[in-house]
C-alpha positions as a Markdown table, in Angstrom:
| # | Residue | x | y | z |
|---|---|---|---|---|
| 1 | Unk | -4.7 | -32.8 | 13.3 |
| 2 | Unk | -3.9 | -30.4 | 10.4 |
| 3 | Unk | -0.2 | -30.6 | 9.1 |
| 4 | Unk | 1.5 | -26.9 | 9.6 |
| 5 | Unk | 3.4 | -24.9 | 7.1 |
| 6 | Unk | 6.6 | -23.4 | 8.8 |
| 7 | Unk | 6.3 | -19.6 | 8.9 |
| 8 | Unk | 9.5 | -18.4 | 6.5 |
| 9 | Unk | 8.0 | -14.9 | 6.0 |
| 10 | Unk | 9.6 | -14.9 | 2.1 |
| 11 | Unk | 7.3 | -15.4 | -0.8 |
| 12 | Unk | 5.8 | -13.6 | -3.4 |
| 13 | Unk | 3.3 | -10.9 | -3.6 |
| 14 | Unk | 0.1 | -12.7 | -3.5 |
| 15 | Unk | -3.8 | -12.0 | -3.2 |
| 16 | Unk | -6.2 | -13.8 | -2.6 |
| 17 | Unk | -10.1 | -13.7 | -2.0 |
| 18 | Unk | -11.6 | -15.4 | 0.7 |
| 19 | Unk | -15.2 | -14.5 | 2.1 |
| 20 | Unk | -16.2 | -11.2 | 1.5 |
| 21 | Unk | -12.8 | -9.7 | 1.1 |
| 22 | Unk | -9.3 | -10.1 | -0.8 |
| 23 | Unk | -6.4 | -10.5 | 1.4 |
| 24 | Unk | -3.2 | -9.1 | 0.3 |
| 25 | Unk | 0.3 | -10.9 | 1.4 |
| 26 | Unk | 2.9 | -8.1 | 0.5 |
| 27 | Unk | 6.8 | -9.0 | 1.7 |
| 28 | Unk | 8.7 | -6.5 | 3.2 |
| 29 | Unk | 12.3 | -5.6 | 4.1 |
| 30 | Unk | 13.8 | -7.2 | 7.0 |
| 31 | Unk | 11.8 | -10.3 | 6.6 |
| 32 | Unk | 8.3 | -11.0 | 7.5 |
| 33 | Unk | 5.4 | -9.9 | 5.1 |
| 34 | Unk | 2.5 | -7.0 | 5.7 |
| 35 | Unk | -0.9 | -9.2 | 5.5 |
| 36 | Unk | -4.2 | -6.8 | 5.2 |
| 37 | Unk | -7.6 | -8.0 | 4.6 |
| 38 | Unk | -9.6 | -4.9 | 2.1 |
| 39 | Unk | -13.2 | -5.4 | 1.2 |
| 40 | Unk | -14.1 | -5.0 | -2.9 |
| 41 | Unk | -14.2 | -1.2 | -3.4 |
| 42 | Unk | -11.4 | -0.2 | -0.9 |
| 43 | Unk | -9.5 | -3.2 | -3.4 |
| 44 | Unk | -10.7 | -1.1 | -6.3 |
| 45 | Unk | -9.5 | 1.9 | -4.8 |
| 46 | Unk | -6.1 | 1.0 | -4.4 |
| 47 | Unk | -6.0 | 0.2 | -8.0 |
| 48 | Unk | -7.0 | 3.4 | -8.6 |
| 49 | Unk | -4.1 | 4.9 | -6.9 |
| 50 | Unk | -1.5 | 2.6 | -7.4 |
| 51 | Unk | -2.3 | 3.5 | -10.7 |
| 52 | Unk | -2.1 | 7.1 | -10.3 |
| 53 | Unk | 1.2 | 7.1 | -8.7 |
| 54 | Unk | 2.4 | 4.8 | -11.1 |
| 55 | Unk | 1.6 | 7.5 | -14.1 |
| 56 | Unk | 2.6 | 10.1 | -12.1 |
């Protein structure tokens, strides 16, 4: 049987690509963290934004 991390919800921002897809690990306020799965281009996409609002 596989050992088990605990569940603490704190960490860092983090992706990571498994598969097909990146996964992105994002904490948020109140504890907990917002996991979403995005293929390649919707990942390349929200570069593109982030970006945009970042110069903006």
């Amino acid at each position: 049987m596989a050992a088990q991390k605990p569940r603490t919800g704190d960490g860092p921002m983090e992706v990571t690509k498994e598969g097909r897809g990146m996964v992105l690990r994002l904490p948020v306020e109140g504890g907990g963290r917002l996991v979403i799965e995005v293929s390649p281009d919707e990942a390349g996409e929200l570069r593109d934004i982030l970006a945009a609002a970042l110069e903006g």
